[in-house]
Backbone as CSV, one residue per row, in Angstrom:
resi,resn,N_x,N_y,N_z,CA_x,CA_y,CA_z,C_x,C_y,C_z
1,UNK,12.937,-17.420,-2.004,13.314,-17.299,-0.616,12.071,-17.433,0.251
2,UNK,11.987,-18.256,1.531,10.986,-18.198,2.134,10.720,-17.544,2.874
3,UNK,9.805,-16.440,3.720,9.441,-15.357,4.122,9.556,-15.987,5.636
4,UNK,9.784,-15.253,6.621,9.703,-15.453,7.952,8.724,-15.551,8.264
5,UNK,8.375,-15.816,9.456,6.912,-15.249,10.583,6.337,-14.201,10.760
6,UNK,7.525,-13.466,11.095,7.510,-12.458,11.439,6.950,-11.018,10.199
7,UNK,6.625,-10.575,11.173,6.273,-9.031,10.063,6.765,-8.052,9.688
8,UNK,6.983,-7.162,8.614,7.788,-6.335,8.593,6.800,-5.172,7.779
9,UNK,7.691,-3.465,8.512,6.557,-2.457,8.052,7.403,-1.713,7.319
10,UNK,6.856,-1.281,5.973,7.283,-0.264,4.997,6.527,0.778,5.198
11,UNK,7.323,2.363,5.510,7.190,3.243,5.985,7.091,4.054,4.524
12,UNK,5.771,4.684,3.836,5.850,5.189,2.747,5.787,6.594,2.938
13,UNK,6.620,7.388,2.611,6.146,9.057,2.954,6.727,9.882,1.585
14,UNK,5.926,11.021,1.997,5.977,12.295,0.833,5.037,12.146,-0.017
15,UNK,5.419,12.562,-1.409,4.331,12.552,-2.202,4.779,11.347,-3.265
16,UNK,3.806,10.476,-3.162,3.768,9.310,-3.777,3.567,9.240,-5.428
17,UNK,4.980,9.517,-6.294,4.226,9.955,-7.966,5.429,9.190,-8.162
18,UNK,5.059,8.841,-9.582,5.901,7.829,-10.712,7.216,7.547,-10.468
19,UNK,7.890,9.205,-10.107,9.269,8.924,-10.020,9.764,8.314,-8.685
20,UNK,9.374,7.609,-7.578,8.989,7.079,-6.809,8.501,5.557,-6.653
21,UNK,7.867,4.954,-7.912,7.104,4.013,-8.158,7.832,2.777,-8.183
22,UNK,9.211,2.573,-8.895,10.207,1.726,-8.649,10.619,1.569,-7.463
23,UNK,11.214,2.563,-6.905,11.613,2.702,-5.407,10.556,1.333,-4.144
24,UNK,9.278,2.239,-4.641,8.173,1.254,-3.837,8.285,0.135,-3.834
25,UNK,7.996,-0.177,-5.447,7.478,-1.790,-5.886,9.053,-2.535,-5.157
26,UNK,10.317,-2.393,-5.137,11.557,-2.546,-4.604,11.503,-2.389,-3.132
27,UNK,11.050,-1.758,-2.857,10.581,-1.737,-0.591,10.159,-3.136,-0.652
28,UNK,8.649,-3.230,-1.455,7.766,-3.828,-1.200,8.012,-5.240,-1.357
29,UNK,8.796,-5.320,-2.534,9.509,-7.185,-3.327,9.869,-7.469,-2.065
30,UNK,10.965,-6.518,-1.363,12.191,-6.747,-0.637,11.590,-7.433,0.743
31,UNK,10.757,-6.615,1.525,9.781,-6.708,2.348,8.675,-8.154,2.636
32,UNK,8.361,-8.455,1.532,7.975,-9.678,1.097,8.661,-10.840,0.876
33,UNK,9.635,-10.531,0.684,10.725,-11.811,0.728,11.163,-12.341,2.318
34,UNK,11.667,-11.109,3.110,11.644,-11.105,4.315,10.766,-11.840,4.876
35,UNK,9.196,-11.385,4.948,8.555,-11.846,5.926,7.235,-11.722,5.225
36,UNK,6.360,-12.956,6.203,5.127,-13.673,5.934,4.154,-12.476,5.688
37,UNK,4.641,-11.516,6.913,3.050,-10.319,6.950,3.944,-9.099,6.861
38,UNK,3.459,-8.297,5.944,3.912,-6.766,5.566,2.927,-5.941,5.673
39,UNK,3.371,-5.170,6.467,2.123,-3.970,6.649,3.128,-2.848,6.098
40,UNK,1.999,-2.058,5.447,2.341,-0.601,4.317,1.239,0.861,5.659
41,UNK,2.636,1.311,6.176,1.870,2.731,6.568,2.244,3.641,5.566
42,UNK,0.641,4.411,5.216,1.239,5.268,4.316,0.348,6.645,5.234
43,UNK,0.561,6.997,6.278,0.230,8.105,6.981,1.451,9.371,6.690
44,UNK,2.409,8.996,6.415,2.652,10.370,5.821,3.037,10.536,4.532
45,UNK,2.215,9.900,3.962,1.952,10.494,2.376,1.392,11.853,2.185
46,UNK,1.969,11.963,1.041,1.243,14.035,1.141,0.280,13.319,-0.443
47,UNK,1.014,12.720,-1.003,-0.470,12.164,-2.276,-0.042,11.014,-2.643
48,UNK,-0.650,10.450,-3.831,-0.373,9.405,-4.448,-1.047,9.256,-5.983
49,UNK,-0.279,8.753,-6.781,-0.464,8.743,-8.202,-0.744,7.361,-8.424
50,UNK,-1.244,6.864,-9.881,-1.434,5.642,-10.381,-0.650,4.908,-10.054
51,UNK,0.511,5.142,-10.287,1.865,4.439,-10.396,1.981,3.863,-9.174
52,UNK,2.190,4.485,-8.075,2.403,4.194,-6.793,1.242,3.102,-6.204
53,UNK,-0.149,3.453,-6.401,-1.090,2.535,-6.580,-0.898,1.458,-7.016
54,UNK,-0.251,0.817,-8.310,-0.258,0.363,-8.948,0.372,-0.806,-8.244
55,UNK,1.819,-0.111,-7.836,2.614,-0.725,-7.088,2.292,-1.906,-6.189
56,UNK,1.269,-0.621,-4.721,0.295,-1.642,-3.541,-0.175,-2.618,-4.028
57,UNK,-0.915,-2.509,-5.077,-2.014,-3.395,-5.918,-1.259,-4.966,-6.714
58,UNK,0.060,-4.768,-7.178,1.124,-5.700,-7.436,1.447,-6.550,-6.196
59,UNK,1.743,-5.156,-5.311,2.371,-5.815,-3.725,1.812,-6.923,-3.001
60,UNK,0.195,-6.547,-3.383,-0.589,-7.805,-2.898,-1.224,-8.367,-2.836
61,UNK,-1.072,-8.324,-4.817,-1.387,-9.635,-5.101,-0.125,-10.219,-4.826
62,UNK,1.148,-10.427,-5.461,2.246,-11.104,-5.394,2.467,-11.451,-3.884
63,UNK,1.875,-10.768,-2.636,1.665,-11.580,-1.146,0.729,-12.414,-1.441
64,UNK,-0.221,-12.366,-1.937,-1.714,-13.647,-2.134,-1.260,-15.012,-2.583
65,UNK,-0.731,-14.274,-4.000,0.037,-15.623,-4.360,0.894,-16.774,-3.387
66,UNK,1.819,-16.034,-2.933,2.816,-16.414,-2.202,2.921,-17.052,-1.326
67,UNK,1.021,-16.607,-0.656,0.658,-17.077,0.709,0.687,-16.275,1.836
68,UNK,1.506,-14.899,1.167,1.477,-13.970,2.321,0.330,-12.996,2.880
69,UNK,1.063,-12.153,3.600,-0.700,-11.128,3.798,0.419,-9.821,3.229
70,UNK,-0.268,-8.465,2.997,-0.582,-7.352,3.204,-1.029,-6.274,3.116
71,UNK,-0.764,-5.801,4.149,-2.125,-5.053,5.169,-1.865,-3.360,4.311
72,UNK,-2.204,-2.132,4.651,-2.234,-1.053,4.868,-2.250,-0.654,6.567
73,UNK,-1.833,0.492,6.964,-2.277,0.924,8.673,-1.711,2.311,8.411
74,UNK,-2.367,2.966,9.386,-1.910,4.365,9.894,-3.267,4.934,9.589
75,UNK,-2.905,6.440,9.317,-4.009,7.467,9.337,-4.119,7.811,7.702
76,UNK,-5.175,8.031,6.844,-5.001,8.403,5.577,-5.045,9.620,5.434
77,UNK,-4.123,10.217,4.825,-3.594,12.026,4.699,-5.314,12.275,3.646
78,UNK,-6.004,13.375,3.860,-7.588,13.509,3.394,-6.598,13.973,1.592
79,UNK,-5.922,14.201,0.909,-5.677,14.588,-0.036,-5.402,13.476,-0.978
80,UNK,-4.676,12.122,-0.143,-4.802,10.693,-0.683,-6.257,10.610,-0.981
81,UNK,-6.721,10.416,0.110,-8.769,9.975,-0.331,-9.420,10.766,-1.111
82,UNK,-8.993,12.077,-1.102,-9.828,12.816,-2.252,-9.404,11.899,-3.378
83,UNK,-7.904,12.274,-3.748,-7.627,11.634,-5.130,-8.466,10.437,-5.538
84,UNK,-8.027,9.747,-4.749,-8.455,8.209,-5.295,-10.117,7.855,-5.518
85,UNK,-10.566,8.694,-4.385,-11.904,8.666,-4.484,-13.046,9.404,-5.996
86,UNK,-12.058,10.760,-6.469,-12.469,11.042,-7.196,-12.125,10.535,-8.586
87,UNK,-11.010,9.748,-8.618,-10.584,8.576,-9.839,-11.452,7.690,-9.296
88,UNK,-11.948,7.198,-8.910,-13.057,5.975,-8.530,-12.676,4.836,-8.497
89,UNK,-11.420,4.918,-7.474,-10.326,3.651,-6.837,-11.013,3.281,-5.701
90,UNK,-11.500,4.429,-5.035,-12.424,4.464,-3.509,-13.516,4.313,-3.350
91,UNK,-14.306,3.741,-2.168,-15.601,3.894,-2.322,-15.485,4.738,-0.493
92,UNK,-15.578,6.159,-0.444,-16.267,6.735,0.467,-14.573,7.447,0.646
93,UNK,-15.070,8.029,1.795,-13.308,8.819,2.442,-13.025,8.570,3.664
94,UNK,-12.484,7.019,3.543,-11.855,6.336,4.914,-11.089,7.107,5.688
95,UNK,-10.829,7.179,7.228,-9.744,7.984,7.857,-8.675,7.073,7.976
96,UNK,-8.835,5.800,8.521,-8.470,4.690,9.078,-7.384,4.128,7.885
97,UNK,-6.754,3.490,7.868,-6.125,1.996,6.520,-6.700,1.171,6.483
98,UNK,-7.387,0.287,7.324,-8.650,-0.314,7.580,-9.284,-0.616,7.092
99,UNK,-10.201,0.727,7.043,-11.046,1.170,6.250,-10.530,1.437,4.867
100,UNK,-9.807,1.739,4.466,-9.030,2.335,3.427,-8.706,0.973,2.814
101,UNK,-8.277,0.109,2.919,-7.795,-1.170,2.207,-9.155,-1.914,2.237
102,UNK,-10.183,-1.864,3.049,-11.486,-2.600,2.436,-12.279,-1.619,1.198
103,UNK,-11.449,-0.336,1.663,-12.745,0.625,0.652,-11.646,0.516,-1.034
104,UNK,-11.264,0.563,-0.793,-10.089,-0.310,-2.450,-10.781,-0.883,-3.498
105,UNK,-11.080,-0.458,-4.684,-11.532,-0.902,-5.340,-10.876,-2.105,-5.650
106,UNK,-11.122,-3.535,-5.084,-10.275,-4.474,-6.051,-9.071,-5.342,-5.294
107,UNK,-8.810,-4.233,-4.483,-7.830,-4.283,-3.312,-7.886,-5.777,-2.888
């Protein structure tokens, strides 16, 4: 299916763990099919696990491929950046998504 112009935003909240992780990667397919540019707020996340990571990290590459973009935006909950930072996904403790999707290991 070819993706629109237009952009579309997946609203991620709560606490981001495994049982959850399908759900995402399924926002995210869906979202991407829709449209060219997908932006992921995850400002009210209370955490996030591998899994859920894993997910973003699928999400976009499979936009790269595709030709699409996406982004991260919002505010990063400080209990996300600890995590990730202290698994050594992060480099520093972004406030921003911004910042947070350049500080991505890999991202």
């Amino acid at each position: 299916m070819q993706g629109s112009k237009s952009a579309r935003t997946v609203n991620l909240q709560g606490p981001l763990t495994i049982d959850k992780a399908a759900g995402i990667k399924a926002s995210l397919a869906e979202a991407l099919a829709a449209a060219s540019v997908v932006i992921v707020d995850i400002s009210s996340a209370e955490d996030m696990d591998l899994a859920c990571l894993q997910a973003l990290y699928a999400a976009r590459a499979e936009a790269k491929a595709g030709g699409k973009q996406l982004h991260l935006e919002g505010t990063i909950p400080l209990r996300v950046a600890q995590r990730l930072s202290a698994c050594g996904f992060l480099r520093g403790m972004p406030e921003r998504a911004e910042e947070f999707e350049a500080s991505l290991v890999g991202f």
